[in-house]
Phi, psi and omega in degrees: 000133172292157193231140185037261193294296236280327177279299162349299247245283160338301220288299197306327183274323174307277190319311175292328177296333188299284189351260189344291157277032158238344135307323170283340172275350193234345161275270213318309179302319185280347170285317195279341190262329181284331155308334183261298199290011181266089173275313170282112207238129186309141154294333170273298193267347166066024179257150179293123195232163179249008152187170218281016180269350160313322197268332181265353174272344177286328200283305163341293164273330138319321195201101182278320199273333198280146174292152178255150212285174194306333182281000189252349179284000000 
């Protein structure tokens, strides 16, 4: 068993790793909750919107000519 510094030593490199890996747990969440809150996906360009009054002014200006789809009517 380690003893005196060597526990010390131990304790502080165990602790920076949780430390770590709970930062890497916690950027992964804020990607995936922001990833999630994107509900609306364009029909034409398939690009991601987080509501539809968002979706429908991209549509709008984006793409004048394509009809607009049923969920923004």
């Amino acid at each position: 068993m380690a003893r005196g510094q060597q526990k010390i030593q131990s304790q502080q490199k165990r602790a920076k790793e949780i430390e770590k890996k709970k930062k890497a747990a916690a950027g992964m969440d804020s990607k995936a909750a922001g990833q999630k809150a994107l509900t609306f996906k364009c029909i034409v360009c398939m690009t991601q919107m987080p509501d539809p009054k968002t979706y429908k002014q991209h549509f709008e200006n984006k793409h004048p000519k394509a009809t607009l789809p049923p969920e923004l009517k």
